[in-house]
N, CA and C atoms as an extended XYZ file, in Angstrom:
528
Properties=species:S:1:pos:R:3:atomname:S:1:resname:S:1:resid:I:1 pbc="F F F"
N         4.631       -8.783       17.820 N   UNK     1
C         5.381       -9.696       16.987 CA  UNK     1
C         6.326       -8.936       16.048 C   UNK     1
N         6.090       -7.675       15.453 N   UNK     2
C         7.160       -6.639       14.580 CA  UNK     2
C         7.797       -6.483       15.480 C   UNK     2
N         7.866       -6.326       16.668 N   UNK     3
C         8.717       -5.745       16.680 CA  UNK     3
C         9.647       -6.830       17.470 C   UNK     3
N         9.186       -7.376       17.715 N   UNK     4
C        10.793       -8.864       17.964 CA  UNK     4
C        11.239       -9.205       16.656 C   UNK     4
N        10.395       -9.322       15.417 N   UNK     5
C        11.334       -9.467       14.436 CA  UNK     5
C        12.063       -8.408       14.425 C   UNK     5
N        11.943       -6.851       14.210 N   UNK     6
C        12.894       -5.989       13.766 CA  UNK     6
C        14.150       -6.241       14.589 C   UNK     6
N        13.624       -6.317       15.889 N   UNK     7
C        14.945       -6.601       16.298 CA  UNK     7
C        15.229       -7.823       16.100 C   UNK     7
N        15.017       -9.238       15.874 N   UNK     8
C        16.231      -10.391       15.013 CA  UNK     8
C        16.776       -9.697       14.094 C   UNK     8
N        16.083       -9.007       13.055 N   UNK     9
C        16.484       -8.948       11.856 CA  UNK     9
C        17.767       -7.684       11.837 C   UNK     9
N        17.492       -6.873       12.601 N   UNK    10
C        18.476       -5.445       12.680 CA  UNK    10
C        19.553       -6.179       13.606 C   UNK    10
N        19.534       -6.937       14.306 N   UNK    11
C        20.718       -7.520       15.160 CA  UNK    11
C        21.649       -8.810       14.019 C   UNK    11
N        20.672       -9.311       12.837 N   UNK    12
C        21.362      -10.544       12.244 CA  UNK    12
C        21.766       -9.553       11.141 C   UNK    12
N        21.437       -8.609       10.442 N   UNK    13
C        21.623       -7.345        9.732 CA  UNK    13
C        23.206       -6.875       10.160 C   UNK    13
N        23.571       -6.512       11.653 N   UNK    14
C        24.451       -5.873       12.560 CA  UNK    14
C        25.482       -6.675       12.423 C   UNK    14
N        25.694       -7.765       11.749 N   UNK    15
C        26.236       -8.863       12.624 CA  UNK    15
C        26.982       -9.399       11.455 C   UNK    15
N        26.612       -9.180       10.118 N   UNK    16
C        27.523       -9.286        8.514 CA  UNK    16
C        28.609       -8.833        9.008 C   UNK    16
N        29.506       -9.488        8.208 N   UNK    17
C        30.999       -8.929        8.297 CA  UNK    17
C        31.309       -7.735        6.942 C   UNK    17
N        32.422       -7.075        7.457 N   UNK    18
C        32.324       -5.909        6.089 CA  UNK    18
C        32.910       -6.947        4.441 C   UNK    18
N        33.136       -7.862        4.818 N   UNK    19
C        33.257       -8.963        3.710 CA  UNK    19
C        31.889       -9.613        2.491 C   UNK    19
N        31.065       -9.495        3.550 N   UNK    20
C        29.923      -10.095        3.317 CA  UNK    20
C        28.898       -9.098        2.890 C   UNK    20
N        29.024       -7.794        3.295 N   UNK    21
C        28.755       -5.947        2.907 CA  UNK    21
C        29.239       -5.854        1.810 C   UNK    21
N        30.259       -5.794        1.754 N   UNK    22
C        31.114       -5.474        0.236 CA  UNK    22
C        30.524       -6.383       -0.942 C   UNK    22
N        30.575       -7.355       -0.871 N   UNK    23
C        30.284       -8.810       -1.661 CA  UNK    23
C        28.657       -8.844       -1.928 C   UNK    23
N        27.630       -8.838       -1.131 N   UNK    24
C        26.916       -8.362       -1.432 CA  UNK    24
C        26.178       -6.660       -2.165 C   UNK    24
N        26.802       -5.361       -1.843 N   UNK    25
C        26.726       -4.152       -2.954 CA  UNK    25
C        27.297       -4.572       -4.217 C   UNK    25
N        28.762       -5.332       -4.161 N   UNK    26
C        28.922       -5.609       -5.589 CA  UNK    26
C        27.986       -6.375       -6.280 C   UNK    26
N        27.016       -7.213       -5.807 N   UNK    27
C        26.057       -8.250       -6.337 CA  UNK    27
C        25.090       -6.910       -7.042 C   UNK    27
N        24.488       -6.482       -5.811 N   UNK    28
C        23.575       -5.317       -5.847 CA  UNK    28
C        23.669       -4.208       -7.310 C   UNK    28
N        25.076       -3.794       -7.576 N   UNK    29
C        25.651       -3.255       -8.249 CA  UNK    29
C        25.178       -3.432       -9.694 C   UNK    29
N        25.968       -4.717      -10.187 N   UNK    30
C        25.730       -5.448      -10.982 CA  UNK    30
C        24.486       -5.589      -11.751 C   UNK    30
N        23.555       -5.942      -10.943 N   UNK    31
C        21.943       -6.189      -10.900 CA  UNK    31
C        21.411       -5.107      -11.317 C   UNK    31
N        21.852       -3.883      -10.662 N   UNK    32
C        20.531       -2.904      -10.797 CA  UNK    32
C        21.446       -2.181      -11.750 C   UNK    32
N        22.504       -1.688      -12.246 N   UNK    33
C        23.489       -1.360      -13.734 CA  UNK    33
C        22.592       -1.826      -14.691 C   UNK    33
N        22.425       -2.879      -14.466 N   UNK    34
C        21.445       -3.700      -15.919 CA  UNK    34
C        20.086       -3.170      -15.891 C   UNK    34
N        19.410       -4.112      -14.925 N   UNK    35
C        17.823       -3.747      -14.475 CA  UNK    35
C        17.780       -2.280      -14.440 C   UNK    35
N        18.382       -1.551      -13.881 N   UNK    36
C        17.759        0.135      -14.167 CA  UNK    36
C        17.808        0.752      -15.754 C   UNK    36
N        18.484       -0.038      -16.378 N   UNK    37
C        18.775        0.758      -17.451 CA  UNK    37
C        17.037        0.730      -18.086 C   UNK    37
N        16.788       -0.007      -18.057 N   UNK    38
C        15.226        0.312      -18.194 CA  UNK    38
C        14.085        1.492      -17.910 C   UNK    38
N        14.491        2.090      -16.727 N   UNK    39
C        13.668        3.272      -16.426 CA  UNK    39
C        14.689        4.895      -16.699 C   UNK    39
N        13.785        5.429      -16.409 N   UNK    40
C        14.076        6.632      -16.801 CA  UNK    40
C        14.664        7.202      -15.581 C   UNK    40
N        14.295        7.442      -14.444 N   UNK    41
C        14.904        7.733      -12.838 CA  UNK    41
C        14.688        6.650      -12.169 C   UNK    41
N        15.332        6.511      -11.178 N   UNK    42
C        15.498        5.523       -9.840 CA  UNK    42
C        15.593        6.079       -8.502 C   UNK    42
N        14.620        5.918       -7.934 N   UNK    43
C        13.937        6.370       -6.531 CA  UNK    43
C        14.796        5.878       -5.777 C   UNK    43
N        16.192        6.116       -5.181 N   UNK    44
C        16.750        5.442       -4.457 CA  UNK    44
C        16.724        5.276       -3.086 C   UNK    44
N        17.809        5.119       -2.736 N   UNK    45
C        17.776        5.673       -0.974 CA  UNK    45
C        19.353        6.065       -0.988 C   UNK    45
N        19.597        6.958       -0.037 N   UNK    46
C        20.934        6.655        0.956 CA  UNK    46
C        20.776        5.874        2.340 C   UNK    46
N        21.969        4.754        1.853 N   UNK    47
C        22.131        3.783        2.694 CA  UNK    47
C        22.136        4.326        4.472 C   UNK    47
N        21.583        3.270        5.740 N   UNK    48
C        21.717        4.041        6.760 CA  UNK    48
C        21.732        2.576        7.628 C   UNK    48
N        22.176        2.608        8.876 N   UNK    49
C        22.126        1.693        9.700 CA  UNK    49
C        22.335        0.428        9.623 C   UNK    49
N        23.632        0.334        8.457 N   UNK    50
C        23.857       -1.172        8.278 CA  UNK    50
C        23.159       -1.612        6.682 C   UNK    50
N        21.754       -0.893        6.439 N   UNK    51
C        21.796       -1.228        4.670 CA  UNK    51
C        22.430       -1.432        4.017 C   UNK    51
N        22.269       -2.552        3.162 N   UNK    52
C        23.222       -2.689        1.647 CA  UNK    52
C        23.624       -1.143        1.428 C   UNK    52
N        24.842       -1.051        0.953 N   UNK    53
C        25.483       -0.118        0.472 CA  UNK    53
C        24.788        0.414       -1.137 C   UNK    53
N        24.495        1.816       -1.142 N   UNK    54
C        23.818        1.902       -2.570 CA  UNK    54
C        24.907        3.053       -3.260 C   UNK    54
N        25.941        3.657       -2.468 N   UNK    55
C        26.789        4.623       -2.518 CA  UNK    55
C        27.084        4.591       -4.094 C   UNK    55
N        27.741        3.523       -4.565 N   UNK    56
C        28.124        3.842       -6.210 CA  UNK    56
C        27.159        3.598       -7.003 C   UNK    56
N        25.926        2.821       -6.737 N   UNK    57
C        24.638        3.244       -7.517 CA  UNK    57
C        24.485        4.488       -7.915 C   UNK    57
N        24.291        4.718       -6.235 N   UNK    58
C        23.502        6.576       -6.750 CA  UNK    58
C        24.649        7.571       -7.380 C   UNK    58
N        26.246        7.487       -7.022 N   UNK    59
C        27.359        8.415       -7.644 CA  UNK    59
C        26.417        8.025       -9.330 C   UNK    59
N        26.752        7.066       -9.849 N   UNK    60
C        26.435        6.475      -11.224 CA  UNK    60
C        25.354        7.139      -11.647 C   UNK    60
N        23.796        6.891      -11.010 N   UNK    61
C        22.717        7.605      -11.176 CA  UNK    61
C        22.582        9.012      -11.179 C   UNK    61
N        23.584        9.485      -10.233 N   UNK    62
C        23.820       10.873      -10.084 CA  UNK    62
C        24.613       11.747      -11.734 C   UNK    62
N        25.404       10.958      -11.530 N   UNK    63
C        26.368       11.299      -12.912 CA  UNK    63
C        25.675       11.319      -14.589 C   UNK    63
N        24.662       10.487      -14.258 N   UNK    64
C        23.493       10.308      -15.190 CA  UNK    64
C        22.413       11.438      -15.358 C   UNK    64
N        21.892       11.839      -14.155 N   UNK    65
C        21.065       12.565      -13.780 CA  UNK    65
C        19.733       11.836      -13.725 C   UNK    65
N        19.958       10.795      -13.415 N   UNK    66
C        18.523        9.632      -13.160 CA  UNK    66
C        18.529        9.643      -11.927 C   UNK    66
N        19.130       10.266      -10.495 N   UNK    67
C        18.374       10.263       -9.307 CA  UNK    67
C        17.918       10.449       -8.907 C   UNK    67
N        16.805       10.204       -8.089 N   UNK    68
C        16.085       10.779       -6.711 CA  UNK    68
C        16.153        9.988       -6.026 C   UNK    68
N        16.068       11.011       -4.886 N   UNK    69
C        16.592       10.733       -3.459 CA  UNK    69
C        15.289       11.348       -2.387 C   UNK    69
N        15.002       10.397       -1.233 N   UNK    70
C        13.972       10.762       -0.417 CA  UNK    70
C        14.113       11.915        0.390 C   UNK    70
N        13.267       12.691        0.895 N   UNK    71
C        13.543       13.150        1.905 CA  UNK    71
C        12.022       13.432        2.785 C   UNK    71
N        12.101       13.054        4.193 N   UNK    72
C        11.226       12.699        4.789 CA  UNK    72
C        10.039       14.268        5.390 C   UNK    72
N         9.477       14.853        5.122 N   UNK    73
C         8.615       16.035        5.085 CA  UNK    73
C         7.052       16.051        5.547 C   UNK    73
N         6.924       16.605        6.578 N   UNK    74
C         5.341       16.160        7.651 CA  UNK    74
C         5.710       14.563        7.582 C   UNK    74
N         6.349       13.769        8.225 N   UNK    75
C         6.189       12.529        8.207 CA  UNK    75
C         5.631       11.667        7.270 C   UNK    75
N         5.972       12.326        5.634 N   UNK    76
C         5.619       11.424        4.252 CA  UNK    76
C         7.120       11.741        3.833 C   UNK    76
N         7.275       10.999        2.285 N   UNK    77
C         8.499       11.338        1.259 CA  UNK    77
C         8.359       12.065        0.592 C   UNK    77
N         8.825       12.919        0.725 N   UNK    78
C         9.358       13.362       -0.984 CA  UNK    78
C        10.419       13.495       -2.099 C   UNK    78
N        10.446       13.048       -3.297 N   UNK    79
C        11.567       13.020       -3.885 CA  UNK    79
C        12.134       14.102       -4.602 C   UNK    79
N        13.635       14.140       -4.622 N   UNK    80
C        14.135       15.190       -5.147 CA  UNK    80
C        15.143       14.704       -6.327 C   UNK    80
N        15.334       15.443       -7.649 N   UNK    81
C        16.487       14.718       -8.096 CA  UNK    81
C        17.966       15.513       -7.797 C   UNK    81
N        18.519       14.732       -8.021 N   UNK    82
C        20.185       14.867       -7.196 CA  UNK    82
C        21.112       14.580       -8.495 C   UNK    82
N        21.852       15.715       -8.519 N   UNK    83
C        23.276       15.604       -9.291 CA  UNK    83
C        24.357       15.577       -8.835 C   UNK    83
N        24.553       16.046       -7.413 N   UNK    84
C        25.740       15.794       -6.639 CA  UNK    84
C        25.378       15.395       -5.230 C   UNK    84
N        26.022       14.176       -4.992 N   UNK    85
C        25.621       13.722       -3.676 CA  UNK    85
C        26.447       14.007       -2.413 C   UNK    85
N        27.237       15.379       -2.845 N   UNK    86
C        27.999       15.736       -1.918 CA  UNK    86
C        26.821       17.041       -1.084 C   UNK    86
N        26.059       17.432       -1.794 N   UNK    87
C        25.241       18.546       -1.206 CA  UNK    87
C        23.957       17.847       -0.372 C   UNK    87
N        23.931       16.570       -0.074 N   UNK    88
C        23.263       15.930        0.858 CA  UNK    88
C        23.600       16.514        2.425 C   UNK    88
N        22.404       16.656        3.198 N   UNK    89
C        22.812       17.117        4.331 CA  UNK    89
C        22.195       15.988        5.222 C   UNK    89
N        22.795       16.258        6.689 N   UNK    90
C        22.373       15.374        7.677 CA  UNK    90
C        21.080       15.422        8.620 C   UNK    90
N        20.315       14.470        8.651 N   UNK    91
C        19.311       15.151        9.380 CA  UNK    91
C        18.727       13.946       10.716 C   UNK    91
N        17.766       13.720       11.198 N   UNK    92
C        17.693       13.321       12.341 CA  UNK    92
C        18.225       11.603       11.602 C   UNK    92
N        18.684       11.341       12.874 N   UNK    93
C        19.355        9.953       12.993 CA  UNK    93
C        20.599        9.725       11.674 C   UNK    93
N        20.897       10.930       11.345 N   UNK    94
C        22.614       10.768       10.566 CA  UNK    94
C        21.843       10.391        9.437 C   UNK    94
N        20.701       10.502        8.779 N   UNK    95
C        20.224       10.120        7.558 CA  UNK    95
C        20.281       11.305        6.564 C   UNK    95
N        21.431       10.709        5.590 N   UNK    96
C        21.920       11.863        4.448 CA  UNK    96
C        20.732       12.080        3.597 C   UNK    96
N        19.596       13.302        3.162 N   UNK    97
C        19.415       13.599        2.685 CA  UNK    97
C        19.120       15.166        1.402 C   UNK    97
N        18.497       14.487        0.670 N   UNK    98
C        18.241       16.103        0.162 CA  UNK    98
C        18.110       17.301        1.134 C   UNK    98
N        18.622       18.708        0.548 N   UNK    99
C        18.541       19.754        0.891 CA  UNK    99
C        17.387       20.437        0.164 C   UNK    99
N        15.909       20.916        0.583 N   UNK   100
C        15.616       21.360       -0.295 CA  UNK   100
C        15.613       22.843       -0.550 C   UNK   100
N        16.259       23.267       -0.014 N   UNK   101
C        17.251       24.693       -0.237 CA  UNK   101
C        17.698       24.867       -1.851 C   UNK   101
N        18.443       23.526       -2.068 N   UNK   102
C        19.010       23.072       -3.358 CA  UNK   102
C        18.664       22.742       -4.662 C   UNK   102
N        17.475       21.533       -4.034 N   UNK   103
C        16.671       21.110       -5.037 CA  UNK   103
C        14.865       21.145       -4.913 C   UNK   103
N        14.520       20.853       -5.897 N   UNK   104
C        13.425       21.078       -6.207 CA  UNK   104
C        11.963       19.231       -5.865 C   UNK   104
N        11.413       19.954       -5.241 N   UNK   105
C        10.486       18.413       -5.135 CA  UNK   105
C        10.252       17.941       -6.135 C   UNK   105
N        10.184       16.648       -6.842 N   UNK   106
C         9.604       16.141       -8.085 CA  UNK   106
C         8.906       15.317       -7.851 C   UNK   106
N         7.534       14.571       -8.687 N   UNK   107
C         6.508       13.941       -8.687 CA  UNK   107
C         7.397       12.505       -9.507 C   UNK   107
N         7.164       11.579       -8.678 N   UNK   108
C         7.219       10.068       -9.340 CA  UNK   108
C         6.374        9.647       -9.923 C   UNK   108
N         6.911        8.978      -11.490 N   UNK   109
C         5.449        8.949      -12.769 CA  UNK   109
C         6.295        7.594      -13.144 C   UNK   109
N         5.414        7.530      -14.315 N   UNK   110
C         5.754        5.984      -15.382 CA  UNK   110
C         7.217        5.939      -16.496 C   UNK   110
N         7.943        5.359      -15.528 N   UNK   111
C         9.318        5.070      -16.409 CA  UNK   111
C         9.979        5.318      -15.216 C   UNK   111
N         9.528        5.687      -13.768 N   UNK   112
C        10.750        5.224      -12.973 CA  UNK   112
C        10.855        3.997      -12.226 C   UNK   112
N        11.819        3.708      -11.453 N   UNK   113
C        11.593        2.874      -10.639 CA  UNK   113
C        12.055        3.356       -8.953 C   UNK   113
N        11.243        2.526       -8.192 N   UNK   114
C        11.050        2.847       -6.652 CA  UNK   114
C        12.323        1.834       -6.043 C   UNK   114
N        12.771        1.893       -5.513 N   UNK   115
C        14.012        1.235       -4.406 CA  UNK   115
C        13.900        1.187       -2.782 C   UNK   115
N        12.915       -0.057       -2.546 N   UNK   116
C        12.337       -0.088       -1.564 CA  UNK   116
C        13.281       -0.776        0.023 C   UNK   116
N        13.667        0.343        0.916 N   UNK   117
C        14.628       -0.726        2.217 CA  UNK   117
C        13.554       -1.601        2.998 C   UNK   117
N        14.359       -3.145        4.004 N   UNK   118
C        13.615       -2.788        4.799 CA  UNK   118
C        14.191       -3.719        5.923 C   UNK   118
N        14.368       -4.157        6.496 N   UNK   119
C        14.525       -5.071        7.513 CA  UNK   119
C        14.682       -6.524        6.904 C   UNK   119
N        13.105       -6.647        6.955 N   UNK   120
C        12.907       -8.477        6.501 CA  UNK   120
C        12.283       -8.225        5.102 C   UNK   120
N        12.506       -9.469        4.113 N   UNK   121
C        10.982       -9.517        3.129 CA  UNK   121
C        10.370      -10.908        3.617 C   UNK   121
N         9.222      -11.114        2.635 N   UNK   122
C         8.820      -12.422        2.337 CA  UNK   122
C         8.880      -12.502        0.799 C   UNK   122
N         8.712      -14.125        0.766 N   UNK   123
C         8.440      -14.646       -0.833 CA  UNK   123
C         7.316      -13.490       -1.332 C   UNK   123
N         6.656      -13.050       -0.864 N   UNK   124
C         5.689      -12.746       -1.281 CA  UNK   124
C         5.650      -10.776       -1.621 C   UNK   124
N         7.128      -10.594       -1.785 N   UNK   125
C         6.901       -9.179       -1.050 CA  UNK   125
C         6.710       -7.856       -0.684 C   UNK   125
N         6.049       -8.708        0.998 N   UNK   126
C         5.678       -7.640        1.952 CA  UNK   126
C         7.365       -7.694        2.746 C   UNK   126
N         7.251       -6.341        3.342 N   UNK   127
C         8.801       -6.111        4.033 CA  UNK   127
C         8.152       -5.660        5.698 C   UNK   127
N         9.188       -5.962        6.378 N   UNK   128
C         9.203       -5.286        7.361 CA  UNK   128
C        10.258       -4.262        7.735 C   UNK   128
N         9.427       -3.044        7.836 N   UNK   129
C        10.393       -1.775        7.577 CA  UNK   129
C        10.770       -1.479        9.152 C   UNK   129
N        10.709       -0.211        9.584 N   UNK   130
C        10.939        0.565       10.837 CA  UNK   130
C         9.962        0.984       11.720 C   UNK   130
N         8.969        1.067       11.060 N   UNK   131
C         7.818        0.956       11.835 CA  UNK   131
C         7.079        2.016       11.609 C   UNK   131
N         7.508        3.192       11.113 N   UNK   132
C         7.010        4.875       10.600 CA  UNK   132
C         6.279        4.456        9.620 C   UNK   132
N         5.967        3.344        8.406 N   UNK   133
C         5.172        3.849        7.777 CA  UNK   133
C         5.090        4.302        6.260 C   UNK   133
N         6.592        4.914        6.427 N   UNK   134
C         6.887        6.088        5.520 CA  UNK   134
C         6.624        5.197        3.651 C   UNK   134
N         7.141        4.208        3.664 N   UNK   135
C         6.779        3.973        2.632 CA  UNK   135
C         5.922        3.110        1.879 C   UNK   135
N         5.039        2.220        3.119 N   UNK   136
C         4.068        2.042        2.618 CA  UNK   136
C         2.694        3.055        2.382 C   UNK   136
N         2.869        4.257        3.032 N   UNK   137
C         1.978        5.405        2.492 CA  UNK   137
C         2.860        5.780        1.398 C   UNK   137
N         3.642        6.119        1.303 N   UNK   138
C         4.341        6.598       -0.002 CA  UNK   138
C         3.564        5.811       -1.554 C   UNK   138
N         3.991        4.451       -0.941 N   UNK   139
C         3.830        3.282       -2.195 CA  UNK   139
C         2.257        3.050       -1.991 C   UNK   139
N         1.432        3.316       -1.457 N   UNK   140
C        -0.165        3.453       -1.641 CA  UNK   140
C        -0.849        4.648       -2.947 C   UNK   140
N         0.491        5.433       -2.453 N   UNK   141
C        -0.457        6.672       -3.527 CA  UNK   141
C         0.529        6.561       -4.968 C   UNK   141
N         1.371        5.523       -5.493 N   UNK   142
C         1.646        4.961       -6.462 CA  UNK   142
C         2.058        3.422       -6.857 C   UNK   142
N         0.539        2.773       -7.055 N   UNK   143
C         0.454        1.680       -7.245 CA  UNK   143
C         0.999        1.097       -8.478 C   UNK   143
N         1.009        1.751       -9.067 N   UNK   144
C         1.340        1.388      -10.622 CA  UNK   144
C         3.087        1.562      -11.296 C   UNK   144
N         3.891        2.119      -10.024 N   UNK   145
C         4.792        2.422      -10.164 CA  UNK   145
C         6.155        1.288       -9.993 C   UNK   145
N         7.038        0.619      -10.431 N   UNK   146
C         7.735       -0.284      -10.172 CA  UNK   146
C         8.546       -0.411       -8.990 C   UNK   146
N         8.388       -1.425       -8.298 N   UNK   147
C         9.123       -1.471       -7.114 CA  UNK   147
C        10.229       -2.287       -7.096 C   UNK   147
N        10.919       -2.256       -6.251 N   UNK   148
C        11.984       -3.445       -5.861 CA  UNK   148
C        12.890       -3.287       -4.464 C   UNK   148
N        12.417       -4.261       -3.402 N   UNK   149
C        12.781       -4.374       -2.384 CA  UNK   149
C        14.581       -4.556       -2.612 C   UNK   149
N        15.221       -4.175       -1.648 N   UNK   150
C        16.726       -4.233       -1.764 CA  UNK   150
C        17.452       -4.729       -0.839 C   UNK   150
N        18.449       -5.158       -0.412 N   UNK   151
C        19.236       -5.664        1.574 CA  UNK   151
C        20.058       -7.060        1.140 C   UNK   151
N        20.075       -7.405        2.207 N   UNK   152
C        20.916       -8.823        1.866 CA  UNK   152
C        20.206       -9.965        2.288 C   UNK   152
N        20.755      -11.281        1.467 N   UNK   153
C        20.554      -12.267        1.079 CA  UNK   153
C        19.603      -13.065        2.544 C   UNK   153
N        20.645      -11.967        3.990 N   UNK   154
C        20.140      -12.683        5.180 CA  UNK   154
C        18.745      -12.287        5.571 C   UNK   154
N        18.526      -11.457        5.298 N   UNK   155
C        17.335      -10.546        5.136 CA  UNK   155
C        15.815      -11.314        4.464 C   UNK   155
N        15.386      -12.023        3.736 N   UNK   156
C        14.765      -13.000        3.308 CA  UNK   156
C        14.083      -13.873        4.652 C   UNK   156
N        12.932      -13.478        5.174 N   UNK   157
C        12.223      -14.689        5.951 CA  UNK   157
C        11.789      -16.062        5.211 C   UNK   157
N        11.934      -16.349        5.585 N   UNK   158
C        11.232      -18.303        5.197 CA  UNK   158
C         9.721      -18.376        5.685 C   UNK   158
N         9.305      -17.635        6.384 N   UNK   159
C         7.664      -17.364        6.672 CA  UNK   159
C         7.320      -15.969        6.181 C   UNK   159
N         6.144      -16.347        6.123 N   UNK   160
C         5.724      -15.000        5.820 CA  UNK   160
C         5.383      -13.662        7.271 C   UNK   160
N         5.699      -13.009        6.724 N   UNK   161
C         5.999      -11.890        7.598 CA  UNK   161
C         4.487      -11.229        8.132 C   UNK   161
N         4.530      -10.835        9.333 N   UNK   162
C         2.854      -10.507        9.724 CA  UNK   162
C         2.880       -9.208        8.662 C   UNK   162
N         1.070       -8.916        8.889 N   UNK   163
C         1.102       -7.785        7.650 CA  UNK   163
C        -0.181       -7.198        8.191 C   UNK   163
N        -0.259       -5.928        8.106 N   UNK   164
C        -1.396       -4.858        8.149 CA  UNK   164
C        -1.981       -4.674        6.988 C   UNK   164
N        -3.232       -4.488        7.002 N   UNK   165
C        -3.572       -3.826        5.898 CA  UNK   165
C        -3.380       -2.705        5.012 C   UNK   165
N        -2.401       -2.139        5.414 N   UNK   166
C        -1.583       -0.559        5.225 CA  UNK   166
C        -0.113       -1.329        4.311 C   UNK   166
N        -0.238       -2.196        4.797 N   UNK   167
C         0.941       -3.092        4.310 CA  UNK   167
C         1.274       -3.179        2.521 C   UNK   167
N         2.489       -2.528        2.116 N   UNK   168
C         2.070       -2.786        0.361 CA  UNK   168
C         3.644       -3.872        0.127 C   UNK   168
N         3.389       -4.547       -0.543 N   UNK   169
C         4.180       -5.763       -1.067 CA  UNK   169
C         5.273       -5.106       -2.435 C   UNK   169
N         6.280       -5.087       -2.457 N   UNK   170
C         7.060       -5.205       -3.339 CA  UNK   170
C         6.698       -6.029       -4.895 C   UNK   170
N         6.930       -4.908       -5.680 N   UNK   171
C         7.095       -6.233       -6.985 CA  UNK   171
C         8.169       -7.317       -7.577 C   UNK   171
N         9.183       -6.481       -6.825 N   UNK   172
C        10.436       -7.008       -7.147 CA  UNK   172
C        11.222       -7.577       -5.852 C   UNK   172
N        12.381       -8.602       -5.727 N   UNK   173
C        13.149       -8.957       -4.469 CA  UNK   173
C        14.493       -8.261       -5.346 C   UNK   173
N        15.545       -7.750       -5.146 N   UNK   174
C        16.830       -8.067       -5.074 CA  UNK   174
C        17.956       -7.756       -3.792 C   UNK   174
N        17.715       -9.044       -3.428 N   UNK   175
C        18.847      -10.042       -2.015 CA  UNK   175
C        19.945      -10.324       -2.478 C   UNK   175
N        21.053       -9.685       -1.898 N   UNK   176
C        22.107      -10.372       -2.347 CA  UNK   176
C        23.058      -10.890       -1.069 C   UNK   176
């Protein structure tokens, strides 16, 4: 059953116009300018495969020095913080991340916030990601840490989404 949704959802994902891309990051924008000003770093992502655009988030966050950025290591995350997002390198499947040549691993604590991708959410949410994993083990070994699912507006199931017990739910939605 995941995996016929991923694919509705990565094909209705595919299928936005760059009108409806644009219009939604500016929503995105907006939202988390405000809402982040609250924490101290922001766990972001670089955008990949059609994701909401997070590009002038993280320049902003970067310019701040409130970023981190994932990078995927034995098949877990780890975060790094980032001051220039030009020293991002490419790695399997064109996914820009940290170099850690460059930077240094850092531990996620109380006052940041997490920036969770994923396919689908529910009201409730749980997301359906890619299928690796990666961040519901991530988000197991910090429960206490603030989350917030991110994507567009189309992205939102009206049912609830099947769920594993490995499965960790978002605290936050922002759909635009």
């Amino acid at each position: 059953m995941k995996t016929t949704l991923r694919k509705h959802f990565l094909a209705l994902r595919r299928s936005l116009s760059e009108e409806r891309r644009r219009e939604a990051a500016e929503q995105l924008l907006k939202k988390l300018d405000t809402y982040s000003s609250q924490f101290k770093r922001i766990a972001s992502i670089s955008s990949m495969n059609g994701e909401i655009d997070l590009s002038a988030f993280n320049q902003l966050l970067a310019r701040q020095n409130r970023l981190l950025l994932p990078r995927r290591v034995d098949n877990a995350l780890k975060y790094y913080p980032i001051s220039n997002l030009q020293q991002l390198e490419k790695t399997q499947g064109s996914l820009l991340e940290p170099n850690p040549a460059l930077y240094t691993h850092t531990a996620i604590g109380p006052g940041d916030l997490i920036l969770v991708p994923g396919l689908a959410f529910d009201a409730d949410g749980f997301r359906l990601g890619y299928g690796k994993g990666h961040f519901d083990k991530f988000l197991a070994k910090h429960p206490t840490i603030p989350t917030a699912g991110i994507g567009f507006l189309e992205q939102k199931s009206e049912e609830p989404l099947p769920r594993d017990v490995w499965d960790i739910p978002v605290k936050s939605l922002f759909l635009f």
